[in-house]
KEMIPA-712327 format. One record per residue (C-alpha): residue number from 1; residue in one letter; x, y, z. Coordinates in pm, whole numbers, plus 50000, padded with zeros to 5 digits. Layout:
<pts>
<pt><num>NUM</num><residu>A</residu><px>X</px><py>Y</py><pz>Z</pz></pt>
...
</pts>
This chain:
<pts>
<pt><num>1</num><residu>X</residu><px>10232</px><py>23409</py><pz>57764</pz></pt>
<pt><num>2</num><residu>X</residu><px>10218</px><py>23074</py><pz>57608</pz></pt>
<pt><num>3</num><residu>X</residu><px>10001</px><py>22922</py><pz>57852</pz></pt>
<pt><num>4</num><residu>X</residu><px>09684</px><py>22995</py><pz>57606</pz></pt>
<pt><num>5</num><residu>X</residu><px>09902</px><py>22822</py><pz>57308</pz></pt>
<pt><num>6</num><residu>X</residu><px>09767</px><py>22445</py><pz>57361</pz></pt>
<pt><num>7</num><residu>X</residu><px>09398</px><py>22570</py><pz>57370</pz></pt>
<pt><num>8</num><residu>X</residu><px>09463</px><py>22766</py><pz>57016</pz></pt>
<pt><num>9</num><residu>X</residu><px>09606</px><py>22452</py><pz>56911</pz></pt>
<pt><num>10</num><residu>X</residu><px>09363</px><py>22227</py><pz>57000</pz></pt>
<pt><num>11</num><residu>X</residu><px>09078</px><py>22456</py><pz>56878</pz></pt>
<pt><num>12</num><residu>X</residu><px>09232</px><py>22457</py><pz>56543</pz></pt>
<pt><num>13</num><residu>X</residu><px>09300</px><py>22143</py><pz>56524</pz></pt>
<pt><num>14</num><residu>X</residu><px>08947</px><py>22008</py><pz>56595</pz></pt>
<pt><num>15</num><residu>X</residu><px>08768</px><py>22280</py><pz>56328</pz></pt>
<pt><num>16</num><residu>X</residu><px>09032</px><py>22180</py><pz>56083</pz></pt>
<pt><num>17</num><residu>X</residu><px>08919</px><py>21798</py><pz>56127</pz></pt>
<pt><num>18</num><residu>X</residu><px>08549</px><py>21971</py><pz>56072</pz></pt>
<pt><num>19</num><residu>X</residu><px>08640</px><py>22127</py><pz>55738</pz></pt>
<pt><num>20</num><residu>X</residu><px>08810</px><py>21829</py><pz>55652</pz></pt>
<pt><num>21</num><residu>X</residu><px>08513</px><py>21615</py><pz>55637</pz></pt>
<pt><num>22</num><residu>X</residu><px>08317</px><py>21947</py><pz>55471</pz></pt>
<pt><num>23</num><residu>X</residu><px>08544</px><py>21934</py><pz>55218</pz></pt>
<pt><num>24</num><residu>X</residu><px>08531</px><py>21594</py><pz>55141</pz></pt>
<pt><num>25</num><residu>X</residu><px>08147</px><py>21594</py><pz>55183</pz></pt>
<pt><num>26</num><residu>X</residu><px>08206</px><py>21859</py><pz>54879</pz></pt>
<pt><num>27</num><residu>X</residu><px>08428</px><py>21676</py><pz>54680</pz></pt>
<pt><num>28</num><residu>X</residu><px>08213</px><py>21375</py><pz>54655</pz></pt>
<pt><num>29</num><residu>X</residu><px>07947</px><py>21592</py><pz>54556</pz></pt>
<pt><num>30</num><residu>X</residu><px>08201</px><py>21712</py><pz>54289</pz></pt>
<pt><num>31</num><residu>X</residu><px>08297</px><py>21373</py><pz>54168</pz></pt>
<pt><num>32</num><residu>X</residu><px>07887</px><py>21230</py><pz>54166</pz></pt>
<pt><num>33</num><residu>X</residu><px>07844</px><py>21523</py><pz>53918</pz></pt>
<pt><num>34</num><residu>X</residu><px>08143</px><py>21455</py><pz>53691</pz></pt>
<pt><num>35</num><residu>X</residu><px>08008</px><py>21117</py><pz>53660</pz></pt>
<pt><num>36</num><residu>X</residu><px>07661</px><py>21223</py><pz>53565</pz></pt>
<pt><num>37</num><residu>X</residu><px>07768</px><py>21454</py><pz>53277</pz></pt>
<pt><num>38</num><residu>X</residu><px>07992</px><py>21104</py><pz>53162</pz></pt>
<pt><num>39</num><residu>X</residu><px>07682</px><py>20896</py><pz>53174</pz></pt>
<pt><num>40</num><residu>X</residu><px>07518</px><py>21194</py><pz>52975</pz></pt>
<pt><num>41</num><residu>X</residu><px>07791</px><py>21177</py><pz>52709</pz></pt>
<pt><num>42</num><residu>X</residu><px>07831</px><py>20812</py><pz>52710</pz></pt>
<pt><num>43</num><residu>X</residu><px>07391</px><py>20771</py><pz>52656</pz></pt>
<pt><num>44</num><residu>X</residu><px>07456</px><py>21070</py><pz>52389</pz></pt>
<pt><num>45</num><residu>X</residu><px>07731</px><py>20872</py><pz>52210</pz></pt>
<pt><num>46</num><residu>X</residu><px>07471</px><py>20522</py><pz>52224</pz></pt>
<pt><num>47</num><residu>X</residu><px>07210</px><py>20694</py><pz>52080</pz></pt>
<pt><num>48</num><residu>X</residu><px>07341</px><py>20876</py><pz>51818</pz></pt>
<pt><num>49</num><residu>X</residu><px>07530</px><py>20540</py><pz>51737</pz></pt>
<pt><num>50</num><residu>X</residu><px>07222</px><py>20306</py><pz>51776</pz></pt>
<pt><num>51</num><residu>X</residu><px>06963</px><py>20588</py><pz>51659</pz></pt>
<pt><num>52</num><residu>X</residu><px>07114</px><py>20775</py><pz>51380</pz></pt>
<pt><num>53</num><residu>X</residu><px>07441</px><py>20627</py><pz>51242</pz></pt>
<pt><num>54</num><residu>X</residu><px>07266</px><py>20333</py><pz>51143</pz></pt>
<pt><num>55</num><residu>X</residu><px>07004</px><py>20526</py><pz>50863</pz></pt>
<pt><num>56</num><residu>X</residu><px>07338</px><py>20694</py><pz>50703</pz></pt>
<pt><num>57</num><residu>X</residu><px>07487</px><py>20307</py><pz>50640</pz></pt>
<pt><num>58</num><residu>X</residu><px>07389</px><py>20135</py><pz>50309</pz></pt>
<pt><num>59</num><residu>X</residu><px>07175</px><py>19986</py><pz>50276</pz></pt>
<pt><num>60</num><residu>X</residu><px>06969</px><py>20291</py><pz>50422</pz></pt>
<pt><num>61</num><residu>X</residu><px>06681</px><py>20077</py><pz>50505</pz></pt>
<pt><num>62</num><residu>X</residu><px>06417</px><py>20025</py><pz>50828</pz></pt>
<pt><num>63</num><residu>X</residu><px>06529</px><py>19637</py><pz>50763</pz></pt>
<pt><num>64</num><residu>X</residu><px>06888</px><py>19709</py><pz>50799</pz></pt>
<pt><num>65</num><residu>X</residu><px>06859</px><py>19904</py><pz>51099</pz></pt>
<pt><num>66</num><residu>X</residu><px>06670</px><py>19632</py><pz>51217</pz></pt>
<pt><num>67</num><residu>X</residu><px>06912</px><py>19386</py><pz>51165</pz></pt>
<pt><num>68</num><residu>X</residu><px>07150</px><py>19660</py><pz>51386</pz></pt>
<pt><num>69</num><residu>X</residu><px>06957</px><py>19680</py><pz>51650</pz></pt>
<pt><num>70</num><residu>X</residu><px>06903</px><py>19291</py><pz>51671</pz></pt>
<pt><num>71</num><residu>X</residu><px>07259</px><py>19197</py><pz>51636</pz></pt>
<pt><num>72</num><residu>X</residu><px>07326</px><py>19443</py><pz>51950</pz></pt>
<pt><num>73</num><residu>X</residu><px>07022</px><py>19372</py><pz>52144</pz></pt>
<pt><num>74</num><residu>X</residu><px>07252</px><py>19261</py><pz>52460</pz></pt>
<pt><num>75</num><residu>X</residu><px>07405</px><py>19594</py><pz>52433</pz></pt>
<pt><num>76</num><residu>X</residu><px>07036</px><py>19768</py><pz>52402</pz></pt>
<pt><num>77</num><residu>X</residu><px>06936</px><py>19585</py><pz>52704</pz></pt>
<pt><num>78</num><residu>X</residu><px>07219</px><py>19675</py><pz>52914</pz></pt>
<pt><num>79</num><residu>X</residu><px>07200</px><py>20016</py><pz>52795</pz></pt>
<pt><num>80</num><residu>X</residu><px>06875</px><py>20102</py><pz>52857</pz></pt>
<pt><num>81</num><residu>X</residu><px>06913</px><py>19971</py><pz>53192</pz></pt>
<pt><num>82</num><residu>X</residu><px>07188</px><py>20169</py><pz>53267</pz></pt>
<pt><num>83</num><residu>X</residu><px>07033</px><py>20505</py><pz>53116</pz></pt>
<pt><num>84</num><residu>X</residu><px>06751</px><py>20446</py><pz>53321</pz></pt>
<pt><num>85</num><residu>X</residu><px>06928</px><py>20385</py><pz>53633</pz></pt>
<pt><num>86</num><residu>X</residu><px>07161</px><py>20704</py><pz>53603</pz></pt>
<pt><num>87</num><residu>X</residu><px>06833</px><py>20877</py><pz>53520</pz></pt>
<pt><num>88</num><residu>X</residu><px>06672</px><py>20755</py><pz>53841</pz></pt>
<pt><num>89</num><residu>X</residu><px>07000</px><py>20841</py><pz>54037</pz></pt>
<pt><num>90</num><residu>X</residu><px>06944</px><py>21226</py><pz>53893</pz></pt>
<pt><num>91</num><residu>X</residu><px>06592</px><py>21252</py><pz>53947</pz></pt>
<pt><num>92</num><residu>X</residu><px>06654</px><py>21117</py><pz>54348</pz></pt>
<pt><num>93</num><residu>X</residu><px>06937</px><py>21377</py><pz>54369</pz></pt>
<pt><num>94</num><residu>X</residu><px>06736</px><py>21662</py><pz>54265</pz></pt>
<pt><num>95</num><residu>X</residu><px>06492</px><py>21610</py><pz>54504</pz></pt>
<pt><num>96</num><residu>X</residu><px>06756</px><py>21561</py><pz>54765</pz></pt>
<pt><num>97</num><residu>X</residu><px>06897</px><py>21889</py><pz>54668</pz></pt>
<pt><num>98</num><residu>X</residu><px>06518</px><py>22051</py><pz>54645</pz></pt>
<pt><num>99</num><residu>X</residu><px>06482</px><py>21957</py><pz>54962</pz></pt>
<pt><num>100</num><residu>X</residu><px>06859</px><py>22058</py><pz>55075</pz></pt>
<pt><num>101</num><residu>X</residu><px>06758</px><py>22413</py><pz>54916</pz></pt>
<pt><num>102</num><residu>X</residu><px>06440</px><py>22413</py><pz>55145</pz></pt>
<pt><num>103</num><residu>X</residu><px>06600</px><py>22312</py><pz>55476</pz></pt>
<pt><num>104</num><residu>X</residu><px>06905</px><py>22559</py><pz>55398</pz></pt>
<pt><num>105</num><residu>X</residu><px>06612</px><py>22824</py><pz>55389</pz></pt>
<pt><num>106</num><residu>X</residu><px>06488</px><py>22791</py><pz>55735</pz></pt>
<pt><num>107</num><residu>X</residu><px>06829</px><py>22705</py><pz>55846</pz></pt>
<pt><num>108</num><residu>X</residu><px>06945</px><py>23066</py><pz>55742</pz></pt>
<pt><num>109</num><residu>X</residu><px>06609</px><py>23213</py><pz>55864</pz></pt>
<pt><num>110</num><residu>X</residu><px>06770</px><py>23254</py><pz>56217</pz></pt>
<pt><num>111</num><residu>X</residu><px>07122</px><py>23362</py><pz>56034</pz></pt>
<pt><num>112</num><residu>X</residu><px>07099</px><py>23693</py><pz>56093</pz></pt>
<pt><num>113</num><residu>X</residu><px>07047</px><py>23677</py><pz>56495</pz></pt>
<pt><num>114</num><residu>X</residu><px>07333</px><py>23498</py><pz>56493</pz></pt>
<pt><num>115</num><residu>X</residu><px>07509</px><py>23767</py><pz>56319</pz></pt>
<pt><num>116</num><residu>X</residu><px>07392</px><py>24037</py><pz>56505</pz></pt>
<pt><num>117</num><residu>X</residu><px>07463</px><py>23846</py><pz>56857</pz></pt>
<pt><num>118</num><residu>X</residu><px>07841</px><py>23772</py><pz>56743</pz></pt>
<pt><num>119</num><residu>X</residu><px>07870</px><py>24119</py><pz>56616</pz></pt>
<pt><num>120</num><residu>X</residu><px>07778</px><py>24229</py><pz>56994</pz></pt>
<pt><num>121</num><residu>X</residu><px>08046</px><py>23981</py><pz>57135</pz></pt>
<pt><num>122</num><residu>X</residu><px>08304</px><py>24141</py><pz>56911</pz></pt>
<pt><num>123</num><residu>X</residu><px>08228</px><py>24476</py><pz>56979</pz></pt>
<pt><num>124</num><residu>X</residu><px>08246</px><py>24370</py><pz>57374</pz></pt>
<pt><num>125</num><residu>X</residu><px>08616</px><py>24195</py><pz>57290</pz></pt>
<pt><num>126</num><residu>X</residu><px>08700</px><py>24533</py><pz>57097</pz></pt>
<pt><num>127</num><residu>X</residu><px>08640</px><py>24756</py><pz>57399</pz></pt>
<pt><num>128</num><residu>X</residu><px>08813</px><py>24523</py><pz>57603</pz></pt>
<pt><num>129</num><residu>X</residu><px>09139</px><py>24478</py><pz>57396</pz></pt>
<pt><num>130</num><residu>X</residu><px>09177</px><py>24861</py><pz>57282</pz></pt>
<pt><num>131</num><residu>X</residu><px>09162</px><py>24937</py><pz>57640</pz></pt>
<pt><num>132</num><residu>X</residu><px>09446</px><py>24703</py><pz>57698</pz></pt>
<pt><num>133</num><residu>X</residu><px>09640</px><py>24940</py><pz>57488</pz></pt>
<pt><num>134</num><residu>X</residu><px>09765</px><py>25201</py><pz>57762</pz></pt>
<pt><num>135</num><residu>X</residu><px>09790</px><py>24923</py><pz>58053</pz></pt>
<pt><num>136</num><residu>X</residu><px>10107</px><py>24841</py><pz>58215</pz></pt>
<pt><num>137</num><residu>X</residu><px>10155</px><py>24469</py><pz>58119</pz></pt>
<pt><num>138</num><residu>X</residu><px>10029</px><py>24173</py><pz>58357</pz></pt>
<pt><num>139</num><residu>X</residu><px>09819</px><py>24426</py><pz>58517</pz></pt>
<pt><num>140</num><residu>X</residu><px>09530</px><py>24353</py><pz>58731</pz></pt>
<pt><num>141</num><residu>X</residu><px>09143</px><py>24484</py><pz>58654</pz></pt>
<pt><num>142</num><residu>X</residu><px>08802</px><py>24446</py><pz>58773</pz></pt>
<pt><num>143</num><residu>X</residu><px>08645</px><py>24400</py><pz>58461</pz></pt>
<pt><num>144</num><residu>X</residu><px>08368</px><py>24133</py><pz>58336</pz></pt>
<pt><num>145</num><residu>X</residu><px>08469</px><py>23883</py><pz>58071</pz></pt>
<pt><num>146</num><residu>X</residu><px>08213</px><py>23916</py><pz>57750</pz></pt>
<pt><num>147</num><residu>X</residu><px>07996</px><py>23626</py><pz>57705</pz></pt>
<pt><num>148</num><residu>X</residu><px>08045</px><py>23438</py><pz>57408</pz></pt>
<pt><num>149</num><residu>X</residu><px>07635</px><py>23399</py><pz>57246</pz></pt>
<pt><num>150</num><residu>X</residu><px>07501</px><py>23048</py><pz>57340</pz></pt>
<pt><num>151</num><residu>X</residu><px>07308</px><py>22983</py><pz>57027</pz></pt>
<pt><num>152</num><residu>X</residu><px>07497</px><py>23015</py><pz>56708</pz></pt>
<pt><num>153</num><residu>X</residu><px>07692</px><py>22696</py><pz>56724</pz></pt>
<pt><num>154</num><residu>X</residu><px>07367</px><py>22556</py><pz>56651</pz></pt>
<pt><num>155</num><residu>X</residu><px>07262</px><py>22800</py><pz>56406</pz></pt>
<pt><num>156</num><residu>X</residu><px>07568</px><py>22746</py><pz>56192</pz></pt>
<pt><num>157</num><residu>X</residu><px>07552</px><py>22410</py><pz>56202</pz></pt>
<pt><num>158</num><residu>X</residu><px>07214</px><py>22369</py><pz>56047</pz></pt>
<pt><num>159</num><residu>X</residu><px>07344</px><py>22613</py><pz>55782</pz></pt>
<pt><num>160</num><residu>X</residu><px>07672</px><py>22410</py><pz>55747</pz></pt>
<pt><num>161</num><residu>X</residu><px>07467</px><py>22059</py><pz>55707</pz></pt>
<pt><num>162</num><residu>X</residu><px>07251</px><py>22223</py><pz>55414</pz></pt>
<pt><num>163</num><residu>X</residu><px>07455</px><py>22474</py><pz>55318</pz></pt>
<pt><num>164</num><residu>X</residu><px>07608</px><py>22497</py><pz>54950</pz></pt>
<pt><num>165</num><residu>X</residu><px>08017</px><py>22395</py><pz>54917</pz></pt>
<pt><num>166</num><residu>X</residu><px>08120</px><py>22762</py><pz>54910</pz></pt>
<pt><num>167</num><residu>X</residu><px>07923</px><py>22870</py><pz>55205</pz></pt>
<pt><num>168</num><residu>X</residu><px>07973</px><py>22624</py><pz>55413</pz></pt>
<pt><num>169</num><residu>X</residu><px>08321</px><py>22705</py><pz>55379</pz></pt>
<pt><num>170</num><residu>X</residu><px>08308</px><py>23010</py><pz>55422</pz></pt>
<pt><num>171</num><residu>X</residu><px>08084</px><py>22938</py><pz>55801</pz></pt>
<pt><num>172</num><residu>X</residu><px>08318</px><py>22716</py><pz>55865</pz></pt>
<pt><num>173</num><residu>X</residu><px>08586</px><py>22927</py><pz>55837</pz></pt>
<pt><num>174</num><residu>X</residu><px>08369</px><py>23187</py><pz>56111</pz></pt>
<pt><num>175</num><residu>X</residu><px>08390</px><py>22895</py><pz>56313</pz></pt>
<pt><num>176</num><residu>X</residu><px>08728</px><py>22814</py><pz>56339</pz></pt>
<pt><num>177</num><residu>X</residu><px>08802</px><py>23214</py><pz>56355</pz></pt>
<pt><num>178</num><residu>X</residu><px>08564</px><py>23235</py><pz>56620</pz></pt>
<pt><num>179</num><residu>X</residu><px>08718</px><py>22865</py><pz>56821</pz></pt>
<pt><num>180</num><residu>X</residu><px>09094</px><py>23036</py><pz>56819</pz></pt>
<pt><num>181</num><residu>X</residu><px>08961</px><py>23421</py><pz>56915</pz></pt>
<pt><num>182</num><residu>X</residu><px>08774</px><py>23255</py><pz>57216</pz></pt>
<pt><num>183</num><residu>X</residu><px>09100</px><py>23078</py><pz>57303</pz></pt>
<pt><num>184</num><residu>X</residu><px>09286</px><py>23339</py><pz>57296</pz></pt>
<pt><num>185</num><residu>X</residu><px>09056</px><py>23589</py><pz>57487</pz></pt>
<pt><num>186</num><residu>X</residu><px>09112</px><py>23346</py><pz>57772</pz></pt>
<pt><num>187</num><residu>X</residu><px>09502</px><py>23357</py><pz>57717</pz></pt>
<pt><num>188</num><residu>X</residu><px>09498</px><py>23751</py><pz>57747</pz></pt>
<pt><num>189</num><residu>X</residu><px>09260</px><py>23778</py><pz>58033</pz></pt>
<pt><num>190</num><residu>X</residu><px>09410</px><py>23512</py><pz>58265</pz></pt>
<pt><num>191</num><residu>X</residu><px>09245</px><py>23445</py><pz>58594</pz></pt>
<pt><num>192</num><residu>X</residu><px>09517</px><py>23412</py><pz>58902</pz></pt>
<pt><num>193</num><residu>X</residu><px>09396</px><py>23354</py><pz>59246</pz></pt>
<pt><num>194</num><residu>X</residu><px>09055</px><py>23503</py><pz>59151</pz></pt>
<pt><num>195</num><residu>X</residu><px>09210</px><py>23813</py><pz>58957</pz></pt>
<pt><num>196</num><residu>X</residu><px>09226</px><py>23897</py><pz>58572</pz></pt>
<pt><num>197</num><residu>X</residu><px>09515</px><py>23982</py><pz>58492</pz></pt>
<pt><num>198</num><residu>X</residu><px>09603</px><py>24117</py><pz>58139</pz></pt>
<pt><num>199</num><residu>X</residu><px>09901</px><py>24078</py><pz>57899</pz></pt>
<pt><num>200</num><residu>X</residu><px>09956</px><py>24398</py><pz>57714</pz></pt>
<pt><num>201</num><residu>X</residu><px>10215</px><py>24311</py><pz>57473</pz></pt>
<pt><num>202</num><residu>X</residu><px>10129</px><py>24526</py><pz>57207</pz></pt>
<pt><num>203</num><residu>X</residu><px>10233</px><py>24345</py><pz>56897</pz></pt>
<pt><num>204</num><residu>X</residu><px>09968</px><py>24069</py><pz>57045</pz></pt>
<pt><num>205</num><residu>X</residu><px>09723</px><py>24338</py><pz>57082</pz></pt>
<pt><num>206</num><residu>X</residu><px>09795</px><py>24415</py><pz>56707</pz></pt>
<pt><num>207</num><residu>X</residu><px>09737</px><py>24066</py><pz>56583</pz></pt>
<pt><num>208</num><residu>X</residu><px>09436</px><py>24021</py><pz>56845</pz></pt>
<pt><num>209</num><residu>X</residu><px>09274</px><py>24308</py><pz>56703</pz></pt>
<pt><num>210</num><residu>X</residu><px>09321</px><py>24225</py><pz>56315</pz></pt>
<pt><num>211</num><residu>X</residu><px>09153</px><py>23888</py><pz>56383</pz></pt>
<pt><num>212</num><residu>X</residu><px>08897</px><py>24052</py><pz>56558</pz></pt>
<pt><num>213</num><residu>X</residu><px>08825</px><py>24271</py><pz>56274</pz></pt>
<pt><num>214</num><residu>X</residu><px>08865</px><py>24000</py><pz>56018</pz></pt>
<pt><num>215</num><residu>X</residu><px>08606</px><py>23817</py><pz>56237</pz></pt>
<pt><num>216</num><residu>X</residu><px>08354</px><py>24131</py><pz>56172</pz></pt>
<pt><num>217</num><residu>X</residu><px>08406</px><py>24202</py><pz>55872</pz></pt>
<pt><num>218</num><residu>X</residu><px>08338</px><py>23802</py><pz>55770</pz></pt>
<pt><num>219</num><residu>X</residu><px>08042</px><py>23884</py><pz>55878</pz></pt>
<pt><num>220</num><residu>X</residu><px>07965</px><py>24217</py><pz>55726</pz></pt>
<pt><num>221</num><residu>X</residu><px>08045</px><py>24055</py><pz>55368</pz></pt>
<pt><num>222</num><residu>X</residu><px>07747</px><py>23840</py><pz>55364</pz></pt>
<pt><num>223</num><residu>X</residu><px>07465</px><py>24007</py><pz>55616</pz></pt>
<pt><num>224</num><residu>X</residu><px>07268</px><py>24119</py><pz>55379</pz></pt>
<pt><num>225</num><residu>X</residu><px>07304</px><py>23718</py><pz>55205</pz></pt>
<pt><num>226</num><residu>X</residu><px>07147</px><py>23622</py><pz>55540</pz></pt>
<pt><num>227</num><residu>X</residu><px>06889</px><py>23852</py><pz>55530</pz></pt>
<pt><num>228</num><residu>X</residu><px>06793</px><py>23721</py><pz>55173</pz></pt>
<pt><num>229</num><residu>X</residu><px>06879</px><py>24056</py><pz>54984</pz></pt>
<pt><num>230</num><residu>X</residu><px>07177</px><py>23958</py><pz>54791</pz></pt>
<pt><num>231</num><residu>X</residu><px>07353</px><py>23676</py><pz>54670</pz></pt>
<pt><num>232</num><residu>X</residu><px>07642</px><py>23530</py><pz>54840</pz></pt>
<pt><num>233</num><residu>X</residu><px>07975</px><py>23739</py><pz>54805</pz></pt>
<pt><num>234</num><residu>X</residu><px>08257</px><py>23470</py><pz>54796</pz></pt>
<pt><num>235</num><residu>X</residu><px>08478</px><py>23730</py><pz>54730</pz></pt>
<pt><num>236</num><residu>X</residu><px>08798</px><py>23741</py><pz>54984</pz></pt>
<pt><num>237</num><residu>X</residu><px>08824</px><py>24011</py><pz>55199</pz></pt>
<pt><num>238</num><residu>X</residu><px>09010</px><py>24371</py><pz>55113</pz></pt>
<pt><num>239</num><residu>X</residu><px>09102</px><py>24649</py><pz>55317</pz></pt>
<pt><num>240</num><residu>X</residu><px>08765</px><py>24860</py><pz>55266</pz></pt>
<pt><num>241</num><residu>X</residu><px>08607</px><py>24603</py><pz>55422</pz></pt>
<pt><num>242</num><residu>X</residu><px>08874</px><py>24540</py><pz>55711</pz></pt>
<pt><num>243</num><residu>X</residu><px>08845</px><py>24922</py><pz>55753</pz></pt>
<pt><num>244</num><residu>X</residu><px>08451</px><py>24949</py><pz>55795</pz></pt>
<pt><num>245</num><residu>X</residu><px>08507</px><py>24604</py><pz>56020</pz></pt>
<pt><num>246</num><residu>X</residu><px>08692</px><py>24824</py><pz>56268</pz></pt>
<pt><num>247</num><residu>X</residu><px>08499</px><py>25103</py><pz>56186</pz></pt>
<pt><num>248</num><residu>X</residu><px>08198</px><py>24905</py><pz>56324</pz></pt>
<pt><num>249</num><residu>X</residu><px>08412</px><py>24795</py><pz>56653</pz></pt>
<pt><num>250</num><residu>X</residu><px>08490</px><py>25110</py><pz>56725</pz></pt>
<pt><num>251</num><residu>X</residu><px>08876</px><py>25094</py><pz>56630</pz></pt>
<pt><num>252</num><residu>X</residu><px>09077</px><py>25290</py><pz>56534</pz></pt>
<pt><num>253</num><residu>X</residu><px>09341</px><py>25115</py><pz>56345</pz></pt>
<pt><num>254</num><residu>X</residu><px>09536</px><py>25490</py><pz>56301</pz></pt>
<pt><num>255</num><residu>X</residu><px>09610</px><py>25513</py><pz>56706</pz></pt>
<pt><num>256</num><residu>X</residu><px>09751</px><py>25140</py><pz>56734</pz></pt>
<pt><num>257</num><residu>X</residu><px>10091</px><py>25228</py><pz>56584</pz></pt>
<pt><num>258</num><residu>X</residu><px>10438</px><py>25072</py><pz>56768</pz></pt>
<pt><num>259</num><residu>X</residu><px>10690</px><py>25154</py><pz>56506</pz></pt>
<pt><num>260</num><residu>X</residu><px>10654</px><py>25226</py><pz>56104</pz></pt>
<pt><num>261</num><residu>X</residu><px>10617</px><py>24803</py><pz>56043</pz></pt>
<pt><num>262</num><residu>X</residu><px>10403</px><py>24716</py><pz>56378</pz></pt>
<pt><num>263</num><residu>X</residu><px>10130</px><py>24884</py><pz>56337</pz></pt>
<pt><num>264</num><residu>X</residu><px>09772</px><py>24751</py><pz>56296</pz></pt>
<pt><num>265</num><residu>X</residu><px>09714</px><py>24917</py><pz>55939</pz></pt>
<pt><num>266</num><residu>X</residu><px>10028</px><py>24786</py><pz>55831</pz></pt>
<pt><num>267</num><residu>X</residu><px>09987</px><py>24492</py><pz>55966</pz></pt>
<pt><num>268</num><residu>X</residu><px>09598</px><py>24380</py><pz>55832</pz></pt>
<pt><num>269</num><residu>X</residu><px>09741</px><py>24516</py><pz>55454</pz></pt>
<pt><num>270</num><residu>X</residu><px>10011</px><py>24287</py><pz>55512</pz></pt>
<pt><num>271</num><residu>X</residu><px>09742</px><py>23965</py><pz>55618</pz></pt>
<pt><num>272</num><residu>X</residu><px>09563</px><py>24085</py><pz>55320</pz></pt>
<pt><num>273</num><residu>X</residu><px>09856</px><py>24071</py><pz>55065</pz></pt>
<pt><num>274</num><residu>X</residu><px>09925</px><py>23720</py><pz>55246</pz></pt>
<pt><num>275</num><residu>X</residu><px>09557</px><py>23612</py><pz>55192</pz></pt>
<pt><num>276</num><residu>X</residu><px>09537</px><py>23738</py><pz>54842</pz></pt>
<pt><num>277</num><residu>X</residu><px>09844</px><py>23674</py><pz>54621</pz></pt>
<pt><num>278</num><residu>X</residu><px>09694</px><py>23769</py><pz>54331</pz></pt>
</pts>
C-alpha cells in the first residue's frame, strides 16, 4: 500500500520546485511594475516641481524660472536621464509583452488537443477505478493500463513560458495534479511477477476518484478559454462543477457511499470547503 508513496512524493516535490520558480518569475514581474508606477510618480512630482511650481513663486517671471531651472540644472540633467531611461525600460517591456501575448497565442492554439486527449486519459482511469469498486482487494485482472497522452507536457509548457501569472498557475497546478494521479495509478495497479494486481481499499478509491474529477473538471473550467471563446475563469472550483466533472467520467458519485462520512459526495464537498474557506 505505501509502496507508490515515494513516487507521489517525489512527483510533488519536483512540480512544487516548478511553481516555485513560476511564482517567482511572477513576482518579479510584480515588483518591475511597482517600480514603474514609482518612477511615474517620482517624474510627476519633478515636473510639476520644475514645470509649474516655479510660475506660482514671486517673482512670477520667465527670468525667475530661469534662474530655477539654472540653479538645478545638475538635477535637470540627471532627471531627464533617468525619465528617459525608465521610459526606454517601458517601451522594451511592452514589446516584450506584445510579443509574449503573440507567442502565448500559438502556444494555446494546440490547447485544446491537449484538453481533449487528457480528458480521454481520465475517462480511461475512471472506468478503471469505478470498476475497482466491487473487487475483492489485491485481486488479480487482465486489464490494459491507459496511456498517459505523449504530447501535452510540451503543450503546457509553451503555454506556461508565455502564459499570464494567473494561468500559468493555474496549468501548473494541472501539472502537478496530473504528476501525483499518474503516480498513484501505478500504486493501485501494481505489476507482480507479470500480473496487475489491484488495491481496492475503498476510502482510496474515494480520494482517487475526487482527484480524478478535480483533474476534469480543471479542465472543463477553462475549455472554452482555450478555444478562444471566453475569458479565463480563475474562479476556484465548486461542486456544480465537480458534479458535471464526474458527470463527464461517467461517475456516479451517489453509488460510491461506505458509511454516512466516507462517501465520495461527502467527501469532494468536504475538499471543497477545505479549498474555499471563504
Amino acid at each position: 500500500m505505501n509502496s507508490g508513496r515515494p513516487t507521489v512524493m517525489a512527483a510533488s516535490n519536483s512540480l512544487r520546485q516548478v511553481r516555485g520558480r513560476v511564482e517567482g518569475y511572477f513576482w518579479s514581474s510584480k515588483i518591475l511594475n511597482l517600480l514603474s508606477i514609482c518612477c511615474f510618480l517620482a517624474g510627476a512630482l519633478y515636473a510639476i516641481s520644475m514645470l509649474v511650481y516655479p510660475w506660482f513663486v514671486s517673482p512670477r517671471s520667465w527670468k525667475h524660472v530661469q534662474l530655477v531651472w539654472d540653479r538645478w540644472q545638475g538635477l535637470n540633467v540627471g532627471m531627464l536621464a533617468f525619465l528617459s531611461s525608465v521610459i526606454a525600460f517601458n517601451i522594451s517591456r511592452y514589446n516584450a509583452e506584445q510579443q509574449r501575448a503573440r507567442e502565448f497565442l500559438a502556444a494555446k492554439a494546440f490547447l485544446p488537443q491537449a484538453f481533449s486527449e487528457l480528458s480521454e486519459y481520465f475517462r480511461s482511469s475512471a472506468s478503471i477505478l469505478a470498476g475497482a469498486w466491487g473487487r475483492q482487494g489485491n485481486e488479480n485482472i487482465d486489464i490494459v493500463r491507459p496511456q498517459l497522452p505523449s504530447n501535452y507536457r510540451d503543450i503546457f509548457e509553451k503555454c506556461i513560458r508565455h502564459a499570464t501569472p494567473e494561468v500559468g498557475q493555474y496549468l501548473v497546478g494541472i501539472l502537478v495534479q496530473m504528476q501525483v494521479h499518474g503516480a498513484r495509478m501505478r500504486e493501485f495497479l501494481r505489476r507482480d511477477d507479470g500480473i496487475i494486481r489491484i488495491n481496492s481499499d475503498r476510502s482510496n478509491l474515494i480520494s482517487y476518484l475526487y482527484r480524478l474529477g478535480q483533474l476534469q473538471a480543471l479542465i472543463n473550467k477553462n475549455i472554452d478559454f482555450a478555444r478562444n471563446i471566453d475569458p479565463f475563469d480563475s474562479k476556484p472550483l465548486d461542486w456544480e462543477d465537480f458534479r458535471n466533472a464526474f458527470g463527464n467520467l461517467n461517475i456516479w458519485y451517489n453509488h460510491y457511499v461506505v458509511d454516512d462520512r466516507t462517501n465520495l459526495e461527502g467527501f469532494t464537498k468536504r475538499a471543497i470547503e477545505r479549498n474555499n474557506p471563504n
